[in-house]
N, C-alpha and C positions, 0 to 999 in steps of 0.2 A: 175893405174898400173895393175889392172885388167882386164881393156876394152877387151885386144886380148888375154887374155886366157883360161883355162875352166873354172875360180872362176866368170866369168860375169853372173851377172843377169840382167835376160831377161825379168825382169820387170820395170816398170817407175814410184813405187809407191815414190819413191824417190825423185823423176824428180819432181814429183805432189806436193808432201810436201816443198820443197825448195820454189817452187814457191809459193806455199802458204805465206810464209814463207817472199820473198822478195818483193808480193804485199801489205803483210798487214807496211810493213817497208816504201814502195814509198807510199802508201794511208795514211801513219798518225795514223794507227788502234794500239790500246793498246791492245786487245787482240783478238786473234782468236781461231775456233775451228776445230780442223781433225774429219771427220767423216767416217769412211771407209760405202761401202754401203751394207755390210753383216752385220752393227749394225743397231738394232732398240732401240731405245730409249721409254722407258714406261710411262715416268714422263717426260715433257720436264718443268717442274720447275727445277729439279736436274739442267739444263744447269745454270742458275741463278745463283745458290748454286755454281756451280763451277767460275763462273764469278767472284763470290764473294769471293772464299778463293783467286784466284790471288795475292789479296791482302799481300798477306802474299806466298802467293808461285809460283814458276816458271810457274811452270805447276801442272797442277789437272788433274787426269785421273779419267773416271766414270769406275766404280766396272763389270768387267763382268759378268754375272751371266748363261750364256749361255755355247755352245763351247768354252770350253778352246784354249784363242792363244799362243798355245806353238808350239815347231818344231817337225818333225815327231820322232826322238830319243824320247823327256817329253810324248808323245804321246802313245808309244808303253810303256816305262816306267808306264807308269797309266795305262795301258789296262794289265801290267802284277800286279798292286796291290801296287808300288811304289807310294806313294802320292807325287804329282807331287805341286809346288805352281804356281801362276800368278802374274805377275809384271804389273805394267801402261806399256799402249800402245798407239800406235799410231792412232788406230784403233775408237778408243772417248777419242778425248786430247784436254783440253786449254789450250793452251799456252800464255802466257804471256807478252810483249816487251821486258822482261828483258832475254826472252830466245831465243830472234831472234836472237842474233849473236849466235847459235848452230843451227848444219844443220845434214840433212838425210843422210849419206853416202849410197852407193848401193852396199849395203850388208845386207843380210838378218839379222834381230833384228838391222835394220836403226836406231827404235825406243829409244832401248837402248843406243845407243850412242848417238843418240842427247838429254841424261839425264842426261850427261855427261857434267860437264864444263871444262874439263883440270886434273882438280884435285880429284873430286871423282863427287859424285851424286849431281844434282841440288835440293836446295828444293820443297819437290814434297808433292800431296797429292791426296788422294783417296775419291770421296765421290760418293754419287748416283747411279744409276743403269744403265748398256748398256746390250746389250741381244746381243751375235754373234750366229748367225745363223748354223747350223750345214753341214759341211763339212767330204769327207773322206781323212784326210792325207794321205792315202798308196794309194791312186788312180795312182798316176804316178810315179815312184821310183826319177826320174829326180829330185824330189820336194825337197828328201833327200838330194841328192850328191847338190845341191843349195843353201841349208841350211845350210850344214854344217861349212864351212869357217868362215860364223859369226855366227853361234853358238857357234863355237870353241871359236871362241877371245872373244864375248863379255859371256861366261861360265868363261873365264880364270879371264879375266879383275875383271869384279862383285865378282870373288872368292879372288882376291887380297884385293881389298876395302874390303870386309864381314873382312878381316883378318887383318885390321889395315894398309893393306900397298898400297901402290898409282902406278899409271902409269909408274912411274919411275924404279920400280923393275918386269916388265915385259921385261926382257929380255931371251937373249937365253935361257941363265941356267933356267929359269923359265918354259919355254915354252918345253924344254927339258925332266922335270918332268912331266910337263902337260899335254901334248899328249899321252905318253903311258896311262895315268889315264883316259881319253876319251875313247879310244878303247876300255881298258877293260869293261867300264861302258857300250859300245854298244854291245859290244861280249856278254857279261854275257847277256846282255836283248834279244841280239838272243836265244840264249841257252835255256834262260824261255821260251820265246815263243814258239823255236820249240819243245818243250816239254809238251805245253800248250794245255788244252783241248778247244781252241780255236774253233771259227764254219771255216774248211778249205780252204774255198777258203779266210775269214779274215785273217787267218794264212797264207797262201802263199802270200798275198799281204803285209803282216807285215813282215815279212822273205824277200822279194826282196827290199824293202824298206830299211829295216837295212843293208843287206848287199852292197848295194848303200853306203851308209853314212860309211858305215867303209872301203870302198876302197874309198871313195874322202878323207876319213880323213889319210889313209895312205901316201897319195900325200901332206899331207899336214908338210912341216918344218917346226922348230923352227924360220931359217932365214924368212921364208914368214912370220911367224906372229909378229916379230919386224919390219920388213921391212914395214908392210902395218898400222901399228901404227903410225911408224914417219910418212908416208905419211899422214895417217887420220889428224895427229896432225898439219901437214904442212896446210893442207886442212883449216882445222879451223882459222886459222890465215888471212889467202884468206876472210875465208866466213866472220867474226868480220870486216874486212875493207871494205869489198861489202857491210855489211849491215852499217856500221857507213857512209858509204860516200851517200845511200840511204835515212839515218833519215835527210839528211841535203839539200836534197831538193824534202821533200815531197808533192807531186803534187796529191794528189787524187785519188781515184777509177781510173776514165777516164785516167786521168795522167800516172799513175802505170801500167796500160793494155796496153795503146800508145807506151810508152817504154818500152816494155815487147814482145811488136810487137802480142800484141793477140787481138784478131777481136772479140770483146766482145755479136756479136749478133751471131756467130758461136758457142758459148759456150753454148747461150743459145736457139738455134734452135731446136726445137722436146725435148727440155728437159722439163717435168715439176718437180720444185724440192717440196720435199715434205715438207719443211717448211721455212720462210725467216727469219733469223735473222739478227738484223742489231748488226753494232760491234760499 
């Protein structure tokens, strides 16, 4: 519902994850691991350790200890003195078999809802260390107004669950409260900012940034964000039959790439990867 309008993201980290996602389901694999390629890993024992709480949970995400992956709003929020926190991401995730039927929708915090079963949070857990590499969020304002749509929803959603209440009471009335409470939250952190003794040219690139994000978030209705819920929710129901009809005739690495239509020595031409694990 997104594809043809200004909410599309024009990234395929998505795309990437999915397919992760429905090779390890046609190969027979019980778990796999996301590694985005802005993390380093300092201990690759911790991968073990995470291999190993599976057992007991969906997915494990390793601890960032690096850049913080938040959006450029938590961002500007922490550069004015607001303690910002960090959730598991997608960025160092094992996931699990039991959390292959949940998929990446392409919406910025993908991560967040594929943590998602329907109901509230999958059981998750956090152990060992990833390092993300440092980045400047207000480099491009664009990053903002792209971010923001799922920020929006998945801020709304996780502040429903925190409150005891589930998927079901995200509707208009809901979303009607909650937008204006967005705005203000990014106004007010304009206002610090341009008030802040900031070094100026970070100020003027934090100031175009914010103000990006509060005119997409303006564009944004209560209808669009129930509307694109049932669809997510729709979505999921799609992806639970793709992958149940996938575990039921699982054909192997070779198998899974063949009907996937991916040319498996094109993957790995000019690439060296820097470590192999088998699953």
């Amino acid at each position: 519902m997104l594809r043809h309008s200004r909410y599309k993201r024009k990234v395929d980290t998505s795309l990437k994850r999915n397919l992760g996602l429905s090779i390890a389901a046609l190969a027979g694999w019980r778990r796999i691991l996301f590694l985005d390629d802005d993390i380093d890993l300092p201990d690759l024992e911790d991968l073990s350790v995470a291999a190993g709480a599976l057992a007991e949970h969906a997915v494990v995400g390793l601890e960032n200890d690096g850049m913080p992956d938040n959006s450029v709003v938590c961002h500007a929020l922490r550069d004015i003195g607001v303690d910002q926190a960090t959730f598991i991401g997608g960025g160092a995730l094992a996931v699990g078999e039991d959390a292959y039927d949940s998929f990446f929708p392409n919406i910025y915090n993908e991560d967040w809802f594929f943590l998602l079963d329907g109901m509230g949070l999958r059981p998750s857990a956090v152990t060992g260390l990833a390092t993300q590499k440092p980045y400047d969020p207000y480099r491009d304002a664009d990053r903002a107004r792209g971010e923001e749509l799922g920020d929006t929803l998945a801020e709304g959603v996780y502040g429903l669950l925190d409150s005891g209440l589930g998927l079901g009471d995200a509707d208009e009335k809901y979303w009607r409260a909650f937008l204006p409470d967005r705005r203000r939250i990014i106004r007010h952190t304009l206002e610090r900012v341009e008030s802040s003794t900031i070094e100026p040219a970070q100020k003027g690139r934090m100031i175009t940034a914010l103000k990006a994000a509060i005119g997409r978030s303006h564009l944004i209705e209560p209808e669009l964000c129930v509307d694109y819920l049932r669809a997510w929710q729709t979505d999921n129901v799609n992806w639970c039959s793709h992958i149940r009809e996938s575990r039921q005739d699982v054909v192997g690495l070779e198998g899974a790439l063949a009907s996937l239509g991916i040319d498996r020595d094109r993957i790995h031409r000019g690439v060296k990867p820097r470590v192999s694990i088998g699953v």
